[in-house]
Every structure is written in structure tokens, then in C-alpha cells.
N, C-alpha and C positions, 0 to 999 in steps of 0.2 A: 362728381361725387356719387351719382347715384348708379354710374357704371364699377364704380368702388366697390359699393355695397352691393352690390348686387352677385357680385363673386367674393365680398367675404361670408355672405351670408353659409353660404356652403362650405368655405372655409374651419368657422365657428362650431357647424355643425361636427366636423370630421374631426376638432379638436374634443368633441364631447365625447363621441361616439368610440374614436381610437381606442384611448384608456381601456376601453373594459373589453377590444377584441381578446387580447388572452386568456381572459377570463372567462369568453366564449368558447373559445377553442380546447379551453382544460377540462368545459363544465363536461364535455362529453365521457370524462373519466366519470365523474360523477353518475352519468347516468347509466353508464356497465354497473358500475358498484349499487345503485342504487340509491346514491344518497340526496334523500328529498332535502333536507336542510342545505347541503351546499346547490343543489339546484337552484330552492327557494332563493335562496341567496344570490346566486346570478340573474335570475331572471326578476329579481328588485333592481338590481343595476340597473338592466336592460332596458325596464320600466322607467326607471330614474333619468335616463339618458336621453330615450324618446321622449319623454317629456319637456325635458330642457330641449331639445330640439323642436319640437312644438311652439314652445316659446319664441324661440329664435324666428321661426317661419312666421310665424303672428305677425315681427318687426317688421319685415319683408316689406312690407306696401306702406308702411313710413320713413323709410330707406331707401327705395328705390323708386322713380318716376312709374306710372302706371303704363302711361303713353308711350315712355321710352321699351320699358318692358315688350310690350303689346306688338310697336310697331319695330321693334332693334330687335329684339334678343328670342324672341319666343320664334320671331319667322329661321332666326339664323341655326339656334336650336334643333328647330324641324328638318334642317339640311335645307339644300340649294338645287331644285328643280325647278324645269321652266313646264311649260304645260304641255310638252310634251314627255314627263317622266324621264328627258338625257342626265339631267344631272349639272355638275357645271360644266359648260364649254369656257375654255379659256380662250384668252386673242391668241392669234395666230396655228390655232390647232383645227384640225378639218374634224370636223364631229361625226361627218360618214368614217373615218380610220377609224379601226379599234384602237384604243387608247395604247398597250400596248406595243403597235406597230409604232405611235407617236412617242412615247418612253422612251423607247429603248432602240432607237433606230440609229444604226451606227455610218 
């Protein structure tokens, strides 16, 4: 459940935020033209939408395990290095080859 929520939370957000991209993308007529009222107007959306997604993020941490977070998602998030900065090594690939040679080797 709370590897659920954890990715609809972002989900949720994208259904808030979509809606009003066009209306981002149009306002820029608006601002050749000058017109403060349709600006004002988009950017209450905009307001509107960050907000509700604010909301949303609040939920977050009663939604999703902290621990889980913390110790699953945030390390995987950050990418896959060992303490040498390689990155991931997979089995059976030699880490001294450039990955390419490894790819693509016919």
C-alpha cells in the first residue's frame, strides 16, 4: 500500500497541474498583448493548482511508510553507485570494458 501511494501521490499531482498547461502556454499571447486581466487570471490558476498540490504533498507522510521512503525509494531515486562513483555493475559484465564494448559487441 504505501509503495501505492507513494507513486500516486505524484500521479494526483500531474492530474492537478495538466489542466491548466494550455493555459500556460496561451498566457504568453497575453503577455505580447499586454493583457494584465488574462495574465491575472492564469497565474490564479497557477496559484490554485500549487496549492492543491501542496495539499497533496502534506498527505505524503500519512500515505506512505517514512522508513520505507527513507530506506527503498529515496536511496533508489538518488541512482545506483557503489563507492567508487561506477554506477551499476551488472553480473556477468567486466566493469574495467567500457560499457559500450559490452552493448554492443557482436
Amino acid at each position: 500500500e504505501s509503495e501505492v501511494n507513494f507513486h500516486m501521490v505524484p500521479c494526483a499531482m500531474q492530474s492537478v497541474v495538466g489542466p491548466i498547461i494550455p493555459e500556460v502556454v496561451a498566457a504568453s499571447v497575453a503577455v505580447v498583448a499586454g493583457d494584465n486581466t488574462e495574465i491575472r487570471r492564469v497565474l490564479i490558476h497557477i496559484l490554485a493548482a500549487l496549492e492543491e498540490c501542496r495539499l497533496i504533498m502534506k498527505e505524503l507522510w500519512s500515505l506512505v511508510d517514512q522508513s520505507g521512503f527513507y530506506d527503498v525509494y529515496r536511496p533508489a531515486l538518488g541512482g545506483w553507485h557503489d563507492d567508487q562513483g561506477r554506477g551499476v555493475v551488472l553480473a556477468g559484465v567486466d566493469p574495467s570494458e567500457p560499457l559500450a564494448d559490452t552493448c554492443f559487441a557482436t
